[in-house]
N, C-alpha and C positions, 0 to 999 in steps of 0.2 A: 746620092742614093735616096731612092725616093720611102715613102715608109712601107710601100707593099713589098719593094726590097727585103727591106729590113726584116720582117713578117716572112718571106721566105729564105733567109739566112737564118734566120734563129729557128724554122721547122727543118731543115737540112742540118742544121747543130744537132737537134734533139735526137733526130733519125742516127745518129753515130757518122755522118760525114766527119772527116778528118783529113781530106787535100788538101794541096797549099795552094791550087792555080786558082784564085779570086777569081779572076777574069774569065776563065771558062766556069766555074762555079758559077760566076751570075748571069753569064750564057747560057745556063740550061733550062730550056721551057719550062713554062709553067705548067705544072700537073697537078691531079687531084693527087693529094696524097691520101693511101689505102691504109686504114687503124693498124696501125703492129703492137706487138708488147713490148714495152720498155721496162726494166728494172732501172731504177733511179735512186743510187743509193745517197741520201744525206747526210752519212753521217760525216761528221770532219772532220775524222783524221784517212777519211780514204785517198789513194792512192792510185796513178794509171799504174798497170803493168805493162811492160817490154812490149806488146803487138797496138799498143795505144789503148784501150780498152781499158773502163776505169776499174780496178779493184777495189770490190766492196768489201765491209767488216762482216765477220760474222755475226748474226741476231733475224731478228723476224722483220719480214719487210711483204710490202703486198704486191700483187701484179696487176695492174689495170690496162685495159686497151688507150691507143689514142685516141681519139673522139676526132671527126673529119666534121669541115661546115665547108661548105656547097660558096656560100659567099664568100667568105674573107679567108678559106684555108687553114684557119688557128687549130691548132690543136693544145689539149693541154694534157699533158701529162700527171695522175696523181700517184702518189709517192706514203709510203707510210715507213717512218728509219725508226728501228729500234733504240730507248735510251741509253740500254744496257745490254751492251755484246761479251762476247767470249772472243778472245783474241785469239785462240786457239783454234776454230771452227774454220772449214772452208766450206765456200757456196756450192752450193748441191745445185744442180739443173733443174728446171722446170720440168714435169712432166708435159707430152704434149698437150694428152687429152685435158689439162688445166690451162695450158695458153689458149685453148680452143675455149675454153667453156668461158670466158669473160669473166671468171668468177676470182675475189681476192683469198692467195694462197698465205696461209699462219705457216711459220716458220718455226723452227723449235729455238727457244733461248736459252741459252748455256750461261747457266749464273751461280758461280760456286762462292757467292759468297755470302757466309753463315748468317750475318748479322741483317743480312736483306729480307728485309717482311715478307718478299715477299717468295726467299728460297722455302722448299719442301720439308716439313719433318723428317728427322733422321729415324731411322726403324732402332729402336734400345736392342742390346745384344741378349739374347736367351739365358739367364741363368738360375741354373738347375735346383743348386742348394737353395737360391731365394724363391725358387716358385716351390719349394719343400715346406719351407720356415713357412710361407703364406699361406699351404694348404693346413700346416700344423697349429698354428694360431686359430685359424678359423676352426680344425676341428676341435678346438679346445673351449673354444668360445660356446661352441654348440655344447659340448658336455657341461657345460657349466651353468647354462640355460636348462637343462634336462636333469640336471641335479635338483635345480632349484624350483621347479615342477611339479620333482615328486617329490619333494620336500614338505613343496604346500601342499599336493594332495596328501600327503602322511598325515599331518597336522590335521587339515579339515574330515580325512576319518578318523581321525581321535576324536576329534573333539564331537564327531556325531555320535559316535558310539558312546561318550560321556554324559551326550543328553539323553540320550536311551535311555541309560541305565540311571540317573537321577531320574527322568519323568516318570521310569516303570518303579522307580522304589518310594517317590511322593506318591503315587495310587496304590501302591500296597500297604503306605502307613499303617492304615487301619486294622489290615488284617496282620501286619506281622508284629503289632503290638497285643496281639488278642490272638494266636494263633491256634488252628482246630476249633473254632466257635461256627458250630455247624449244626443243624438238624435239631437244636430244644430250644425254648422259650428262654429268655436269661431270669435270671431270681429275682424275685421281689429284692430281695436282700441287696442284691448289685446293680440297683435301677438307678443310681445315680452315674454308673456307666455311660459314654458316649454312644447314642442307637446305632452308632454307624461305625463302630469299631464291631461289632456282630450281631447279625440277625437272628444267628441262633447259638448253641454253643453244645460242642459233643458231653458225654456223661463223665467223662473222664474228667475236661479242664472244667467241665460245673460243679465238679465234686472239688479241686484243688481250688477255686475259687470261694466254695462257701468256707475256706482254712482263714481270709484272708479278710479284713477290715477296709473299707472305706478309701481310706487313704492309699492302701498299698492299691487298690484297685485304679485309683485316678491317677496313681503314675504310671501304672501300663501304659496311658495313651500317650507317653514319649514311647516313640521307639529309642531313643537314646538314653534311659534314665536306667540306673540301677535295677528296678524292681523290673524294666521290660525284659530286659537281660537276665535276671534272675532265674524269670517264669521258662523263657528260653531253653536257660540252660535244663530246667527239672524238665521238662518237655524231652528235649532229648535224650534223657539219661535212660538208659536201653534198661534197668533194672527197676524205673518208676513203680512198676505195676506191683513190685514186692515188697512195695511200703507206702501204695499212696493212702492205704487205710489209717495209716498212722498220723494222726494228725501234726505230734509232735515233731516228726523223724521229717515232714516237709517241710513244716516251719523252721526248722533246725538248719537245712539245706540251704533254703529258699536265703535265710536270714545271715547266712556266712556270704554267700556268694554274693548279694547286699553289699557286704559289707567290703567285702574284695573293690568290687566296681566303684563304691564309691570312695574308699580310700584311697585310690590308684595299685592296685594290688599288683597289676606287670610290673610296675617299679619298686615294690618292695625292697629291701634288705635282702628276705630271705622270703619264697612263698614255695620252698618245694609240699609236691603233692596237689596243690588249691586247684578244684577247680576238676580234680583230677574222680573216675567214674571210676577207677579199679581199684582206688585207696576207698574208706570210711573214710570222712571228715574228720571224726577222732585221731586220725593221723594226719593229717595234712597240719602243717609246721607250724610252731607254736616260739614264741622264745622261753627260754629254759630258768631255771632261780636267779634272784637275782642276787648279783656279786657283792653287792655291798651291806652292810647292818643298819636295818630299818629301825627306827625309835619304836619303844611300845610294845602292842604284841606283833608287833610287821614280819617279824622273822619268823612267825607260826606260820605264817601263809604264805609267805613269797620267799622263804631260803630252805632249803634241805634237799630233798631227796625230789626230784623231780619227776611227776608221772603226768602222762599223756592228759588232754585236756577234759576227757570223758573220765579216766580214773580207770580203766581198766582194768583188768589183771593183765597180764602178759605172758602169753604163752606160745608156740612154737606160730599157731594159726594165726591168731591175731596179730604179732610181731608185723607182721610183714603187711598187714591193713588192704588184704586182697579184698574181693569178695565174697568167699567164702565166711569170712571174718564178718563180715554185715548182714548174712543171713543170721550168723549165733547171735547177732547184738539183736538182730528187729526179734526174734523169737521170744526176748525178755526186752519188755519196756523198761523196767528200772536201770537198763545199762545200756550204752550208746548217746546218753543225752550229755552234752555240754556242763561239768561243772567248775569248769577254769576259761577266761578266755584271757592267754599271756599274750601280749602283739607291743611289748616297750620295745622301744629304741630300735626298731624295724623301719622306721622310711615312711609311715603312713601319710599321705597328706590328702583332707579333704574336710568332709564331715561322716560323721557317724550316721548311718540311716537308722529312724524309726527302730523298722524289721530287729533290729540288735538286741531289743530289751523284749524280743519274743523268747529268748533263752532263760528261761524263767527257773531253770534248774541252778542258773549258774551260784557258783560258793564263792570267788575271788574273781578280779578283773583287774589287770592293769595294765592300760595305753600311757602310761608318761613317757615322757621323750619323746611326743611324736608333732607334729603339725598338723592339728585338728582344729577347726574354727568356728563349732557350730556350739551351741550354748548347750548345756546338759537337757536333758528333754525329759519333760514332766513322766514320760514312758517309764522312767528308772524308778515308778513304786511299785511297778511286777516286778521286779527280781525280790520278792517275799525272802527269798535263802540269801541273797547277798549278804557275807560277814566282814570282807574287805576291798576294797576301791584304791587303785591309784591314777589320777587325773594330773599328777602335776608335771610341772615345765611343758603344757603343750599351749595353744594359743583361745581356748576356749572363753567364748566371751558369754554375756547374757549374765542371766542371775541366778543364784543357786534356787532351784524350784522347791516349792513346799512338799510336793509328792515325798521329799526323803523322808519326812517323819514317818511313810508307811514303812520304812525299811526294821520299824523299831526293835524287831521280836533279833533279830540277827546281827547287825550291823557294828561292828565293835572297832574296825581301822581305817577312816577314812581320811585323805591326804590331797587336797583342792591347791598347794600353793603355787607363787611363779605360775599366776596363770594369767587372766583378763577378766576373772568375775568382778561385777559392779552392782549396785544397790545395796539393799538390808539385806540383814541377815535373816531369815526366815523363822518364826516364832515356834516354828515346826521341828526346827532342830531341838530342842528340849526334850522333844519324845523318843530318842534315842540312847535309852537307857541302858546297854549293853556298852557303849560305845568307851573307848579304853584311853583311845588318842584322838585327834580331831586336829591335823596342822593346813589352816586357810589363810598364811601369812604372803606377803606379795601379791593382794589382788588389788582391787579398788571399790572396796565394798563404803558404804557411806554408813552414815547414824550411829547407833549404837547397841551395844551388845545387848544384846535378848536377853533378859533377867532367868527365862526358862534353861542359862545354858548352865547356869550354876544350882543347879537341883541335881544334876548329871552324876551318881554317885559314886560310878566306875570311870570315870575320865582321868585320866593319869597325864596324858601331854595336851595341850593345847596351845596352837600361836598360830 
């Protein structure tokens, strides 16, 4: 057999011949052979089935024509086997119009198995209560964002409306330490006033102003200080007008309420009435005798029968320290003024203002027991009627002032110990010739005793 032989036995194999007569097999003329479609399955474990015909596996495989050459007859058939079939699959027919078209047919591959890169995502099964929980989470999330939103917006209008209202009350300093100063010239008198706390001032506060000294005037310009507070409150007081000719009956007001603010008067002991427009001051709470026996003549003045601070009489009207009761007092200057001022063992703590020694009626005075820090103030030689004083166990420092010598005409029980006074003794104290008792023991006074204290010819206790 020659090889063109050969060349056409192996194109009559391909073509699906399967006779057994060799001999007439290779007796059969030579022909062109015409392209047909061959399925040629490769893979290896296929199989002929029963009519001769080889059984392919199932998977994707392509269809190509045979290719004819004119010269030597070869044809070659191409072939594409899937790596990966499904056992399970049978081969499906070619459609015609694709054996016609010369074109290669994709096959479907059946590949169920999981772990193969290159089988299909599995669809996740629908459930209900988890796409719930998911939507409830997220809406939770949200409110918790929308909380904290207006949370911060709440905050950031606080804190605008905070600077408001600071920046609107730093540019009314001025005016609401000086308030009603409108429409007059200010007084020679009060020209060391700030220009710019008023440019002018009504008739009213330029009349309550010429009541008042230097000093109380330059503490107006705190709006936070006792005396701004003071004026304040006489400003408001709906009945001013019934007594601002009085010059005592303001100062008397002006000079308690002083004294409130700067002692801490909300935290008193006891402060009923202070403070209050429908009592008189001569009622507003005083503390009462004192319980124990004072050395000397101390029990004439601070034990027995206790009356109000002003000394009034007492009677159905006045009891009750309405208003009406302060018309009958302004009516008579001799009564309504301050001739006691009792405030022991009450809770005071601060210092005394100034203002306090404007009560120049007062007869007796005593703050001991209290927490007071501020040195006795040369101001104590107007109280001219002061007969007894008590100062001791508070924390009063500084040095006893010379001003007491002016106390000389009245002054007869005065009691300084258990306090924080330091330096001498002032030569001054000798001119208090009335004076009964005199106890200034437990201070820290230095040098030595003033020869003037032993002239003293009513002195019965001293230490």
């Amino acid at each position: 057999m020659n090889e063109a032989d050969m060349i056409r036995c192996d194109q009559k194999l391909q073509q699906g011949y399967h006779g057994t007569d060799f001999d007439n097999f290779m007796k059969m003329p030579e022909q062109k052979l015409q392209p047909e479609y061959h399925a040629t399955n490769l893979h290896p474990n296929s199989q002929p089935s029963q009519g001769g015909a080889t059984e392919v596996e199932p998977g994707a495989y392509a269809l190509a024509p045979t290719p004819s050459n004119d010269n030597d007859n070869d044809a070659q058939v191409l072939s594409i086997s899937s790596e990966e079939t499904s056992h399970d699959s049978e081969e499906e027919p070619t459609p015609p119009d694709q054996e016609s078209s010369g074109l290669a047919v994709a096959r479907e591959v059946q590949n169920d198995d999981p772990e193969d890169p290159r089988s299909l995502p599995q669809a996740e099964e629908y459930n209900k209560n988890r796409e719930f929980q998911k939507r409830n989470a997220q809406t939770q999330e949200s409110n918790k964002l929308i909380a904290l939103y207006l949370g911060f917006g709440l905050c950031l209008v606080i804190l605008i409306v905070l600077l408001v209202v600071l920046l609107g009350r730093k540019a009314g300093d001025g005016n609401e330490a000086t308030p009603a100063m409108e429409n007059v010239e200010p007084s020679k008198e009060h020209s060391s006033m700030d220009s710019t706390m008023a440019p002018s001032l009504s008739p009213v506060f330029e009349q309550l102003l010429g009541y008042f000294p230097n000093y109380t005037i330059q503490g107006m310009e705190d709006p936070e200080s006792p005396q701004c507070k003071s004026l304040d409150w006489l400003l408001d007081d709906p009945d001013l007008m019934e007594y601002v000719d009085l010059e005592w009956r303001v100062k008397q007001r002006f000079a308690l309420v002083a004294l409130f603010h700067s002692t801490n008067g909300f935290n008193w002991t006891y402060n009923d009435n202070w403070l209050s427009y429908s009592h008189h001051e001569c009622f507003w709470y005083a503390s009462g005798s004192i319980p124990f026996e004072l050395p000397g003549s101390g029990d004439n003045y601070f034990r027995g029968e206790y009356q109000n601070p002003c000394h009034l009489p007492i009677n159905d009207t006045i009891a009750n320290g309405t208003m009406e009761a302060t018309n009958l007092i302004v009516e008579d200057p001799t009564q309504g003024a301050y001739k006691q001022l009792w405030l022991h063992m009450n809770g005071l703590e601060g210092q005394l203002p100034e203002e306090i020694y404007w009560l120049t009626n007062l007869k007796t005075k005593s703050l001991f027991l209290n927490t007071l820090d501020e040195p006795i103030s040369s101001q104590i030689g107007h109280l001219q009627d002061l007969e007894a004083a008590i100062f001791s166990f508070t924390d009063v420092t500084g040095t006893l002032p010379t001003e007491i010598g002016m106390l000389s005409d009245n002054l007869a029980f005065f009691l300084s110990e258990q306090m924080q006074l330091s330096g001498t003794l002032p030569t001054e104290i000798g001119m208090l010739s009335r004076v009964d008792t005199l106890l200034m023991d437990s201070n820290h006074f230095l040098g030595t005793i003033p020869t003037e204290l032993f002239q003293l010819s009513n002195l019965q206790w001293l230490y």
